[in-house]
Each structure stands twice: as structure tokens, then as C-alpha cells.
DSSP file (Angstrom, degrees, kcal/mol; ACC not computed):
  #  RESIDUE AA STRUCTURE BP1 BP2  ACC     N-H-->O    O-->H-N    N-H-->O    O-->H-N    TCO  KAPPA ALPHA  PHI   PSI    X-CA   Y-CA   Z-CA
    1    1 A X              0   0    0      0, 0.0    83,-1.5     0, 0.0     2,-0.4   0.000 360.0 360.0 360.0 137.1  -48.8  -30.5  -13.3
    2    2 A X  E     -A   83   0A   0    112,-0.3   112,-3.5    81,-0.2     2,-0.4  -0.850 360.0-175.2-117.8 142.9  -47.3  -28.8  -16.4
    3    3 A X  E     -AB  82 113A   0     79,-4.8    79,-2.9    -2,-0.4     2,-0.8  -0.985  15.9-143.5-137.1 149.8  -49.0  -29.3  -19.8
    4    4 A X  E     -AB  81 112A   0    108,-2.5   108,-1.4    -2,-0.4     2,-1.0  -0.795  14.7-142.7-107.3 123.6  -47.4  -27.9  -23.3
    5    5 A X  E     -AB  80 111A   0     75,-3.1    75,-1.8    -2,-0.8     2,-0.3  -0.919  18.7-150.3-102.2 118.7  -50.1  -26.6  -25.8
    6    6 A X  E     -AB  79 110A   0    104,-4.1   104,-2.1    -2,-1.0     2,-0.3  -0.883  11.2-159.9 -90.8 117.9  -49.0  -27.5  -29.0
    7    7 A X  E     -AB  78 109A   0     71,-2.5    70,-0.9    -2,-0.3    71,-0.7  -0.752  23.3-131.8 -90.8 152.6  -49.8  -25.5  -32.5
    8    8 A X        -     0   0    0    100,-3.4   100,-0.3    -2,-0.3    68,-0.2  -0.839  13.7-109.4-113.7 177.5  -49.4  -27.2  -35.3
    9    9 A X        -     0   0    0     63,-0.5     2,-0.3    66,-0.5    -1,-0.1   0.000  33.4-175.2 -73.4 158.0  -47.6  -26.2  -38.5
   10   10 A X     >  -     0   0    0     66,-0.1     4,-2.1    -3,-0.1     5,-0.5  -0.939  49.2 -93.8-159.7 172.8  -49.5  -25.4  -41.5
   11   11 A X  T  4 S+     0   0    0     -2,-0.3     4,-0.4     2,-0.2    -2,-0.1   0.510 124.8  48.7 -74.6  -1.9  -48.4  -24.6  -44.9
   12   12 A X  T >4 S+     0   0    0      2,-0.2     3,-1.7     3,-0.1     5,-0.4   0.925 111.3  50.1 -56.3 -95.4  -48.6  -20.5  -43.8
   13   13 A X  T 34 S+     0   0    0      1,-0.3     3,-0.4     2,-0.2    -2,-0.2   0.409 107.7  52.0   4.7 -48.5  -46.9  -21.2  -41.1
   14   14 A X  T 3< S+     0   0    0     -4,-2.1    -1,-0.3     1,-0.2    36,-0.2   0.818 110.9  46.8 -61.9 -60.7  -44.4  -23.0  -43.1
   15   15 A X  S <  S-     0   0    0     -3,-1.7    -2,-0.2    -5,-0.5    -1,-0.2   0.168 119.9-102.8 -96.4  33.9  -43.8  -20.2  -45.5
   16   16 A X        +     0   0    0     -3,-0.4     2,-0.6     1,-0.2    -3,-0.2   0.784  55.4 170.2  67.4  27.2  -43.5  -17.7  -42.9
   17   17 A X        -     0   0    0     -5,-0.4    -1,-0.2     1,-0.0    -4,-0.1  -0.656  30.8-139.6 -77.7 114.6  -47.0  -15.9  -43.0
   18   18 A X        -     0   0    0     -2,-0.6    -1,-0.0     1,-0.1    -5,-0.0  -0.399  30.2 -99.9 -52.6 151.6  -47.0  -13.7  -40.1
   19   19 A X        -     0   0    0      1,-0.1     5,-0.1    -2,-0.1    -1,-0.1  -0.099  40.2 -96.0 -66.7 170.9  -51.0  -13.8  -38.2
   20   20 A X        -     0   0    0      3,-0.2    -1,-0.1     1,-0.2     5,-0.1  -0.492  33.1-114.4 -81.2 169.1  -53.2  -11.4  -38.6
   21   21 A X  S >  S+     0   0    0      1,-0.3     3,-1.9     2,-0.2     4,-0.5   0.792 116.4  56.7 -89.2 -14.3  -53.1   -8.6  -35.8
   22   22 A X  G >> S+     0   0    0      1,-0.4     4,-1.1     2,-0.2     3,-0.8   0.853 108.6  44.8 -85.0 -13.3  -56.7   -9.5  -34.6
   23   23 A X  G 34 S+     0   0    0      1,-0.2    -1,-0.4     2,-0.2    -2,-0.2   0.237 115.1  54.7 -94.1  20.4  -55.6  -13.4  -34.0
   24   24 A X  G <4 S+     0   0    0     -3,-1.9     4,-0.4    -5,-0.1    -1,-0.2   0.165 108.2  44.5-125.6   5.3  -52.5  -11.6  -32.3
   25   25 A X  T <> S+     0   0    0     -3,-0.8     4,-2.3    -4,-0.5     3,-0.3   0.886 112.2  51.8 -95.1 -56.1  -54.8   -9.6  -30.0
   26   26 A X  H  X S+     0   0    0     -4,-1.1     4,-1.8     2,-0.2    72,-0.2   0.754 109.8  48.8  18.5 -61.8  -56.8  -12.8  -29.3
   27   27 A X  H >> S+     0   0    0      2,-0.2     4,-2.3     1,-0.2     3,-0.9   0.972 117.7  48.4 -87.6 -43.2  -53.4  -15.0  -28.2
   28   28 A X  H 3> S+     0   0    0     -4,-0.4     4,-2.2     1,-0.3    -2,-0.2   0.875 105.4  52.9 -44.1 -43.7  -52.7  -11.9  -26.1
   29   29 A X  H 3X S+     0   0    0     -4,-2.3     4,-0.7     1,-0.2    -1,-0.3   0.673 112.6  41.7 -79.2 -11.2  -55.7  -11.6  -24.7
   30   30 A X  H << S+     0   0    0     -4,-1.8     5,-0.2    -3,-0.9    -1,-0.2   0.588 114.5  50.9-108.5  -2.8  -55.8  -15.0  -23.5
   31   31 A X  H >X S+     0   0    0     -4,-2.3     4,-4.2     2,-0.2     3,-1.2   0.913 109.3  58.6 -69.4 -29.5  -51.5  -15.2  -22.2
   32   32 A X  H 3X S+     0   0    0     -4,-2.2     4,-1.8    -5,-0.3    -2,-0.1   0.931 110.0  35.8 -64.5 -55.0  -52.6  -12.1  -20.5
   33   33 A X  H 3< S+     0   0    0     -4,-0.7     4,-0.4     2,-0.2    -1,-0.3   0.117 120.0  46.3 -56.7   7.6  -55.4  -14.1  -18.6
   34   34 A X  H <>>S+     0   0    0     -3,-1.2     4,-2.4    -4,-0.2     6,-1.2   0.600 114.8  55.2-123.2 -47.1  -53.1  -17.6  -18.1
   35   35 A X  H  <5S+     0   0    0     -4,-4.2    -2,-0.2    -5,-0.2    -3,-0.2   0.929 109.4  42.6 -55.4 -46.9  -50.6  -14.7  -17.0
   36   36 A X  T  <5S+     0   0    0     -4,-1.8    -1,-0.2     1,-0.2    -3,-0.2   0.960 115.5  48.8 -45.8 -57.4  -53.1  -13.4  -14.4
   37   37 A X  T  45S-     0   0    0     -4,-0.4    -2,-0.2     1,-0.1    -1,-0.2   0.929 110.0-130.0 -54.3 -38.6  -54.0  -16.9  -13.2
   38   38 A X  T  <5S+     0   0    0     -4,-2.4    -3,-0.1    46,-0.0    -1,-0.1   0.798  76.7 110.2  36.9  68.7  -50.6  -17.6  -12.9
   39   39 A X      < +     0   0    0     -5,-1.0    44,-2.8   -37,-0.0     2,-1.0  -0.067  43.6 107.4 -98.1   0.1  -50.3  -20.7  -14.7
   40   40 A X  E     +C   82   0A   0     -6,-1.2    42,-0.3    42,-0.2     3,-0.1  -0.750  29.0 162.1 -89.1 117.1  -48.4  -19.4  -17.7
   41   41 A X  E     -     0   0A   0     40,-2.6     2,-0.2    -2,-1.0    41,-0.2   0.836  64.4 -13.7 -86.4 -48.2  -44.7  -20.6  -17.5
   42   42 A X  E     +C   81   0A   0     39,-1.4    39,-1.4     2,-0.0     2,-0.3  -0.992  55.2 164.3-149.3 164.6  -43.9  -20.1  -21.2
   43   43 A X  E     +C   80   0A   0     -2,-0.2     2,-0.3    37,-0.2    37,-0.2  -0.916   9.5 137.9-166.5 166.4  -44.9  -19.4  -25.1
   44   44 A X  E     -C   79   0A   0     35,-2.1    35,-1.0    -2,-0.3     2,-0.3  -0.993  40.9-105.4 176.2-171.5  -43.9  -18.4  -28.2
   45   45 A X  E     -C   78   0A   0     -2,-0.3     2,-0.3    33,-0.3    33,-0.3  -0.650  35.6-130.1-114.6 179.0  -44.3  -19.1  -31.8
   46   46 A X        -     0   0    0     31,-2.9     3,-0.2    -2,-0.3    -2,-0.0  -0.943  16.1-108.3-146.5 142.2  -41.6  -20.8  -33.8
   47   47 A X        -     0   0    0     -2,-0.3     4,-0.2     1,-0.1     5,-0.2  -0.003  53.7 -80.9 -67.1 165.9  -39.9  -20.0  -37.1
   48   48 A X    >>  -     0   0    0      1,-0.2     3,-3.7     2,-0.1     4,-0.8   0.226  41.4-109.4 -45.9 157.0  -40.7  -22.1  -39.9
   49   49 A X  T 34 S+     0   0    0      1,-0.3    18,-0.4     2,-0.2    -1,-0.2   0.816 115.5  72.0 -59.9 -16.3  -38.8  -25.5  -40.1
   50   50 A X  T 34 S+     0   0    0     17,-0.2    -1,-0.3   -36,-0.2    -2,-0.1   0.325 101.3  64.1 -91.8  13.3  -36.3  -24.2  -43.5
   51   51 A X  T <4 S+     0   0    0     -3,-3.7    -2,-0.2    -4,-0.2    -1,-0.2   0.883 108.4  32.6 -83.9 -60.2  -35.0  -22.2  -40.0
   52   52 A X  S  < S-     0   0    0     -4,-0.8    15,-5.1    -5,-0.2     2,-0.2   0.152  72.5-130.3-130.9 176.8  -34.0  -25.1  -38.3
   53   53 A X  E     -D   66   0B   0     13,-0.2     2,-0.2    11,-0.0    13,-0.2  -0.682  11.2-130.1-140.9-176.8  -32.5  -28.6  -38.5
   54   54 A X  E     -D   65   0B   0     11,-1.3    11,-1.9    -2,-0.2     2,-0.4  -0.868  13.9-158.1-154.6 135.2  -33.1  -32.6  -37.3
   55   55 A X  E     -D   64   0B   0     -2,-0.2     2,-0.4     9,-0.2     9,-0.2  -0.985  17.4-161.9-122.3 134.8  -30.3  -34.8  -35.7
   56   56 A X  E     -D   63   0B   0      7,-5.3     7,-2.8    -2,-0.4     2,-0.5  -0.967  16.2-147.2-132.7-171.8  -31.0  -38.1  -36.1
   57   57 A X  E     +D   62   0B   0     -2,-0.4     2,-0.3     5,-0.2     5,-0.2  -0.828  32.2 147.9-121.4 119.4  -29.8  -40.9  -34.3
   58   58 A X  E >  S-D   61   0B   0      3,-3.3     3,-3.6    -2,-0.5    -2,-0.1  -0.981  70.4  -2.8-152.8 137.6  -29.4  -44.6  -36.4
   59   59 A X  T 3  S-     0   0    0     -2,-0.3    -1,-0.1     1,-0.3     3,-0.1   0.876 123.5 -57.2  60.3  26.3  -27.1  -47.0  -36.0
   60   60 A X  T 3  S+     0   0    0      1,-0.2     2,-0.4    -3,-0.1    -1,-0.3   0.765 117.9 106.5  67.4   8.2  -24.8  -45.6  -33.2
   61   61 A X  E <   -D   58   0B   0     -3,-3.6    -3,-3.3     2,-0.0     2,-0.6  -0.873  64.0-149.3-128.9 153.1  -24.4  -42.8  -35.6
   62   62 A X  E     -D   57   0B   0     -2,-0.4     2,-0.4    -5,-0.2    -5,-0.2  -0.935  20.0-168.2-131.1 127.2  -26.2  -38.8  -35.1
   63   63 A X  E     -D   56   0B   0     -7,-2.8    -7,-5.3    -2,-0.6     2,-0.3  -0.941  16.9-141.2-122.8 136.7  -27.0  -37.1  -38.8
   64   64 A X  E     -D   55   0B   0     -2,-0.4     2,-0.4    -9,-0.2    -9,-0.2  -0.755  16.8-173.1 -94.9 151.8  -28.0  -33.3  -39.1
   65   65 A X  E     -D   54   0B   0    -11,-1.9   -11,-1.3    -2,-0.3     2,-0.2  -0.951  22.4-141.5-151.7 118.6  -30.8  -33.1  -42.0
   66   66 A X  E     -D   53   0B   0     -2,-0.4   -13,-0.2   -13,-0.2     2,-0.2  -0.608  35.8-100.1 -93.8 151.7  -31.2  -29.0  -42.3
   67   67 A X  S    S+     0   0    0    -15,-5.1   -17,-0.2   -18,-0.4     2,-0.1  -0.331  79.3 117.8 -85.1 176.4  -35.4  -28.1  -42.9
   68   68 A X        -     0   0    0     -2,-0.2     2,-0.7   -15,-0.1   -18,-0.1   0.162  60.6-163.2 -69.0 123.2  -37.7  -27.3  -44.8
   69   69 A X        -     0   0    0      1,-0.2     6,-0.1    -2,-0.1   -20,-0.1  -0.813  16.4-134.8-111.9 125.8  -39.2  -30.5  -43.7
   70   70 A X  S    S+     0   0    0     -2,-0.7     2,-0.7     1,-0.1    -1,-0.2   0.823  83.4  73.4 -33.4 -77.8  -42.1  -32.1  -45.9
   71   71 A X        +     0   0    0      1,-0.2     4,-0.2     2,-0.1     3,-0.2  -0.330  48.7 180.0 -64.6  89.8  -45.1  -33.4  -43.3
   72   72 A X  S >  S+     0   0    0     -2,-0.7     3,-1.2     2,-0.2   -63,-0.5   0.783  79.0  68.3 -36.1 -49.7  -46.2  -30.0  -42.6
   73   73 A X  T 3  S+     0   0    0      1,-0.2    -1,-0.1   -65,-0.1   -64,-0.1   0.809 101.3  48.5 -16.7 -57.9  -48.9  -32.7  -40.1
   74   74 A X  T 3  S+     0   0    0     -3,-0.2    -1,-0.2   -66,-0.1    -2,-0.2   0.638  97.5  92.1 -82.4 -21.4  -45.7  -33.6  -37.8
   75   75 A X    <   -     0   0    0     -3,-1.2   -66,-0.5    -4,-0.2     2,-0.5  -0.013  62.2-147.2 -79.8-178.6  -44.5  -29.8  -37.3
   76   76 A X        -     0   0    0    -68,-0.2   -68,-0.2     1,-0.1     3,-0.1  -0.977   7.3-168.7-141.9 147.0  -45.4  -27.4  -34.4
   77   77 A X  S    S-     0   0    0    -70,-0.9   -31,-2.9    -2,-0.5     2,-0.3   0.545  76.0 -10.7-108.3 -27.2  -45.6  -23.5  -35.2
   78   78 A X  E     -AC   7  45A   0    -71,-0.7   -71,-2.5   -33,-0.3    -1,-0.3  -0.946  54.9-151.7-174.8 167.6  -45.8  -22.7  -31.5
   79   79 A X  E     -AC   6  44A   0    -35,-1.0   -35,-2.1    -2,-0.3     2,-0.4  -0.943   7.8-154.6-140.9 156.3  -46.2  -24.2  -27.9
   80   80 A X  E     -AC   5  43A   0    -75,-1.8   -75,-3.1    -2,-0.2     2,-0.4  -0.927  21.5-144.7-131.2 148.0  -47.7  -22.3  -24.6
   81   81 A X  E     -AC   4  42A   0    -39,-1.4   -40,-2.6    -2,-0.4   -39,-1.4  -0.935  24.3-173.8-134.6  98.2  -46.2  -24.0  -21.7
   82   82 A X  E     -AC   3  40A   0    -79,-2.9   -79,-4.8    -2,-0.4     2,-0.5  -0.862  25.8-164.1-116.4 128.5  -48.9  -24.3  -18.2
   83   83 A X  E     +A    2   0A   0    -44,-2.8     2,-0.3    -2,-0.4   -81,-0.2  -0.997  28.9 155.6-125.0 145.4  -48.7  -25.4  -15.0
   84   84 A X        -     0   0    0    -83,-1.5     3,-0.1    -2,-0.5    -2,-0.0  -0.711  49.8-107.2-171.7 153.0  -52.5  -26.0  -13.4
   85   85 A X  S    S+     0   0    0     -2,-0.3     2,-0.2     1,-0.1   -83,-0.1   0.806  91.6  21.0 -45.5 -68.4  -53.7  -28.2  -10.6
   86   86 A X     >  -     0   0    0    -85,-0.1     4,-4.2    -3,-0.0     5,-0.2  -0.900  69.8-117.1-114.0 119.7  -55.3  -30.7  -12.5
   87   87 A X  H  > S+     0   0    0     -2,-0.2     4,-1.1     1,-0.2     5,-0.1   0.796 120.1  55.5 -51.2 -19.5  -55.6  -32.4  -15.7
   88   88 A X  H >> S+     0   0    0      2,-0.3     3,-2.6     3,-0.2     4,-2.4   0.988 103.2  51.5 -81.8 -79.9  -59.1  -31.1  -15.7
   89   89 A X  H 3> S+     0   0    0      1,-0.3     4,-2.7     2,-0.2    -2,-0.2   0.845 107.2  63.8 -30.6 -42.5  -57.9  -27.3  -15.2
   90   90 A X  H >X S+     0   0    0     -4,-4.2     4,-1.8     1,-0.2     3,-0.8   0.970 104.5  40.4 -46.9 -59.1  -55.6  -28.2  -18.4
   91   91 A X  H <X S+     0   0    0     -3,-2.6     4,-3.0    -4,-1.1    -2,-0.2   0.712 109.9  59.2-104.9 -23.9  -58.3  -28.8  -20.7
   92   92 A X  H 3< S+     0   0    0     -4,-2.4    -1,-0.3     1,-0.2    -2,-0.2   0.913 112.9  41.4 -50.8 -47.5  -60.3  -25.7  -19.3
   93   93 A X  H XX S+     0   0    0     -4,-2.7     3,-1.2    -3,-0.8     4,-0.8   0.908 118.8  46.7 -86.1 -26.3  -57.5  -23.6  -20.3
   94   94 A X  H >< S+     0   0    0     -4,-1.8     3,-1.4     1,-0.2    -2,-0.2   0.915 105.8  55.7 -11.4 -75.5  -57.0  -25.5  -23.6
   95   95 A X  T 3< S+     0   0    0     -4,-3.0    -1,-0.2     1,-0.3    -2,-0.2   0.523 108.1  55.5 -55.8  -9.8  -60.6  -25.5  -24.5
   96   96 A X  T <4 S+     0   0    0     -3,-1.2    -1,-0.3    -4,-0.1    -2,-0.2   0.891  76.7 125.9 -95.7 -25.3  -60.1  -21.8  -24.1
   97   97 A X  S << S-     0   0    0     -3,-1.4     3,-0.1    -4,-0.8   -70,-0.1  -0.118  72.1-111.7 -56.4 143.8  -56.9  -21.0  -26.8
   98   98 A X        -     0   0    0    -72,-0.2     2,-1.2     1,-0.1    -1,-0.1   0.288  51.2 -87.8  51.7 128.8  -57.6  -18.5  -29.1
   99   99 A X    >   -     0   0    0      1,-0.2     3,-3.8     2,-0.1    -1,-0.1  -0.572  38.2-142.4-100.4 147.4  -57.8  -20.7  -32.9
  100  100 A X  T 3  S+     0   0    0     -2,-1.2    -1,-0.2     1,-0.3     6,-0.1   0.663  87.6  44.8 -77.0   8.7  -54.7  -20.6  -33.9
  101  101 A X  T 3  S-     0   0    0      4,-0.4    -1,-0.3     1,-0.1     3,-0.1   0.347 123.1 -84.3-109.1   1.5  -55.0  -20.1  -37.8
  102  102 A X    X   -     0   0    0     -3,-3.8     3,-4.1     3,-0.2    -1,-0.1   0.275  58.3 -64.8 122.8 109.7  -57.7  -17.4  -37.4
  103  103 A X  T 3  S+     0   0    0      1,-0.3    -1,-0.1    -4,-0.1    -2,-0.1   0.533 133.4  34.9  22.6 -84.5  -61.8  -18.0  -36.9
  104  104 A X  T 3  S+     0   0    0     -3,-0.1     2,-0.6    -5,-0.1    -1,-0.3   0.584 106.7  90.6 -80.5 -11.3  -62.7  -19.4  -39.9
  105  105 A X  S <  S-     0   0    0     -3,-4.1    -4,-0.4    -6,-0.1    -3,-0.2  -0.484  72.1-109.7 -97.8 143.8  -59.2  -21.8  -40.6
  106  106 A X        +     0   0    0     -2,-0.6     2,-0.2    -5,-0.1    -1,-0.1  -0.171  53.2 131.9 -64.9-177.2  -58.4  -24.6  -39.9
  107  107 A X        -     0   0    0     -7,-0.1     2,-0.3    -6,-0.1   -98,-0.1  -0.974  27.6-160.7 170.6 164.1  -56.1  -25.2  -37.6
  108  108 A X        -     0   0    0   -100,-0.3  -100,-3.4    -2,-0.2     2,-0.2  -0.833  11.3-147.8 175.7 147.0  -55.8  -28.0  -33.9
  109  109 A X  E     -B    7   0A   0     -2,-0.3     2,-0.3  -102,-0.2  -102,-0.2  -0.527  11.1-137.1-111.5-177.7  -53.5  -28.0  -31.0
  110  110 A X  E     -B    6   0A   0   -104,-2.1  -104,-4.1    -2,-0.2     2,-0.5  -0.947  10.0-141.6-153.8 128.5  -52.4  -30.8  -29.4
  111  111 A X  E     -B    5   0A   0     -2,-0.3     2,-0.3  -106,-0.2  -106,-0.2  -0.938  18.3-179.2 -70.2 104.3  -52.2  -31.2  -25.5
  112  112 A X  E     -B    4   0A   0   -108,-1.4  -108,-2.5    -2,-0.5     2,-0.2  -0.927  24.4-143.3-121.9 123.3  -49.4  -33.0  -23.7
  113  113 A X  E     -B    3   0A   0     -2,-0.3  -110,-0.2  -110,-0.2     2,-0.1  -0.466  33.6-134.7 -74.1 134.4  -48.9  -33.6  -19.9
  114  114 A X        -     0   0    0   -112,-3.5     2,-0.5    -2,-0.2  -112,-0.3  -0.491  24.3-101.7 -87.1-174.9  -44.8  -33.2  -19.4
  115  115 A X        -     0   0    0     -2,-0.1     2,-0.1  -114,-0.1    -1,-0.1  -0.776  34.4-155.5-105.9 125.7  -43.1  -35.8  -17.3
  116  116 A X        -     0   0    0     -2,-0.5     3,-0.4     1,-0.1     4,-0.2  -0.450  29.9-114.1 -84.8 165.6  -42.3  -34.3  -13.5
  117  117 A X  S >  S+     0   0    0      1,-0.2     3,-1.5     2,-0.1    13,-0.1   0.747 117.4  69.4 -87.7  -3.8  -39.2  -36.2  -11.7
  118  118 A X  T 3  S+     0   0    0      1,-0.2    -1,-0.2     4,-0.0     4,-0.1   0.422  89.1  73.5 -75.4   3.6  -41.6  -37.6   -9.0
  119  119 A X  T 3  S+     0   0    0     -3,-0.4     2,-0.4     2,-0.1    -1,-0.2   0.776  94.8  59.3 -86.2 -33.4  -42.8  -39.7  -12.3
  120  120 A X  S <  S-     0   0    0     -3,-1.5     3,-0.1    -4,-0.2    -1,-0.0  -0.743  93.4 -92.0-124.9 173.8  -39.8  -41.7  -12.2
  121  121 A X        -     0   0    0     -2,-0.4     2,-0.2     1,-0.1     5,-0.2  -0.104  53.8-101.5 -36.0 150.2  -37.8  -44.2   -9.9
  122  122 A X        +     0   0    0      4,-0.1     2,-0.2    -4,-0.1    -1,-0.1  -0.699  58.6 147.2-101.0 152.0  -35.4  -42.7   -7.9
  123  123 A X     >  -     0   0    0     -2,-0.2     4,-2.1     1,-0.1     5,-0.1  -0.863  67.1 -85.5-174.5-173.8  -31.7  -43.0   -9.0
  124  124 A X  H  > S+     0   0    0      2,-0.2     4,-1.5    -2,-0.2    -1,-0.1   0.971 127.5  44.0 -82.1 -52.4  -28.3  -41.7   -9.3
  125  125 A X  H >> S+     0   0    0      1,-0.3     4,-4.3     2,-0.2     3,-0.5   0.920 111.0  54.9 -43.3 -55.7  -29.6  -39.7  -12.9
  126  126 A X  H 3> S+     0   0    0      1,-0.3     4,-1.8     2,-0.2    -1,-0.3   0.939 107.2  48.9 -62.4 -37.7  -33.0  -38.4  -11.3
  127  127 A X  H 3X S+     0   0    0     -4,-2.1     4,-2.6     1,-0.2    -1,-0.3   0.914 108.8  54.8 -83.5  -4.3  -31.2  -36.8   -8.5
  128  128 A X  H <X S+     0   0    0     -4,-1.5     4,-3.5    -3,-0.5     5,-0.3   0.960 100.7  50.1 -47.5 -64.4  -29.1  -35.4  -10.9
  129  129 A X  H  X S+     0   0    0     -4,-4.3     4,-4.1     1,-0.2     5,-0.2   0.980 114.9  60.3 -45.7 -46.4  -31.9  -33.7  -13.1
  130  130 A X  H  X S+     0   0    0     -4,-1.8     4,-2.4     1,-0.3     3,-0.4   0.857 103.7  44.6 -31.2 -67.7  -32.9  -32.4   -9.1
  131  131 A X  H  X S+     0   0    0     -4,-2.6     4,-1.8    -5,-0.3    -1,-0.3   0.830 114.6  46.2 -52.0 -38.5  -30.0  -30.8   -8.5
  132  132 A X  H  X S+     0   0    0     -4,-3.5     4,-2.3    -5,-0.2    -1,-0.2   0.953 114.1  49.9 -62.5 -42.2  -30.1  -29.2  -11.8
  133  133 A X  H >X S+     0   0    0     -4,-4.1     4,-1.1    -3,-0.4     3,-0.5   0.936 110.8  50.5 -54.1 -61.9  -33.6  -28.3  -11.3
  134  134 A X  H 3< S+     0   0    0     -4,-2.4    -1,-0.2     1,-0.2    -2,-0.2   0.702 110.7  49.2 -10.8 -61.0  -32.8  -26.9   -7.8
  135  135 A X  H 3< S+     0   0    0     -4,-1.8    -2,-0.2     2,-0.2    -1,-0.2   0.632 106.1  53.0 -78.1 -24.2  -30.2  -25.0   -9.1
  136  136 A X  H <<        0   0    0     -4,-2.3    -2,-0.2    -3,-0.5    -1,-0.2   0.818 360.0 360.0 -66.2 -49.1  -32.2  -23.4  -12.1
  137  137 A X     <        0   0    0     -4,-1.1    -1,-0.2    -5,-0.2    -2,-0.2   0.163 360.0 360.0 -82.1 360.0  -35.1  -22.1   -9.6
């Protein structure tokens, strides 16, 4: 089971505040341990959103909208990426991250289980993603 830890944005975050080095010994010290277990697949932080862009889709038709994007709420500032046994084991290593704005800030992650292909019906598409999958590994 693979689960994404989600930061979210916050208006530092937004305006490019690097972390302080003790919250970046902290997120070390616990990838180091996720890395030991060896359940950590991926992580990183991500630049602010006036880096980056939006396609969206309306109306049969796909628009780019370049950031800074307003709802600071809606963004994510960085993800660690887990595979664990159990939904249970997720929330152990969850319950453990580091907070991500520092001790005393606020701050919240957001846990999300990802979708496996044994999740969906089998078809022509899903044995596609397989093969891709296959081929990746």
C-alpha cells in the first residue's frame, strides 16, 4: 500500500522562505528512519506556485493559467511518498513527521492512500499502465 504525505503551502512557503536548518535536521532525521525501514519511495519539497502553472480543462478546451496562485489552503509545499503494509503502519509513520512549519507554527499534512492497479477492473488500459509499470521496475 503506498500513501503520499502531503505539506501544505503556507504563505512562507509561498514566498520562497527556505526552513530553518533545525526543521531540516528533523525532516532528515525522520527520511533517514522511513529510509531504514524501507518504506520511503520518494520526497521532496516544491517550489513555490509563481514557479509553476495550471492546465485546465473546460469545455473540450485545455487553458495554461501560470502561478502565483491565490488559495495558499489548496497548495502543497512538499509530499513524502510511502509504501507500508497497512493503513495502520501509514498513520504510525504520519503521526511521526517532523512539523512541517517548525515547533511552534502552524502548519497540517494531509494523508492520501494512492490507487494500485489491482484497484481497478481489468481492461485493455489497465494492462497497459502494467506493462508500463513492468517496464519502469
Amino acid at each position: 500500500m503506498r500513501f503520499m504525505i502531503i505539506l501544505r503551502a503556507t504563505p512562507g512557503t509561498e514566498a520562497g522562505v527556505m526552513p530553518e536548518e533545525s526543521l531540516l535536521n528533523a525532516m532528515t532525521t525522520y527520511h533517514e528512519e522511513l529510509a531504514r525501514a524501507g518504506v520511503l519511495l520518494d520526497a521532496s519539497g516544491l517550489k513555490p506556485s509563481s514557479h509553476g502553472w495550471r492546465i485546465q480543462y473546460r469545455n473540450g478546451k485545455r487553458t495554461v493559467i501560470d502561478g502565483p496562485f491565490a488559495e495558499t489552503k489548496e497548495l502543497i509545499a512538499g509530499y513524502t511518498l510511502i509504501e507500508v503494509r497497512s493503513r495502520e503502519e501509514a498513520r504510525e509513520w504520519a503521526s511521526r513527521f517532523p512539523a512541517p512549519m517548525g515547533e511552534t507554527a502552524d502548519g497540517e499534512i494531509e494523508v492520501r492512500e494512492l490507487y494500485e492497479l489491482q484497484d481497478f477492473e481489468h481492461s485493455e488500459a489497465i494492462d497497459r499502465f502494467r506493462r508500463i509499470e513492468t517496464g519502469r521496475r
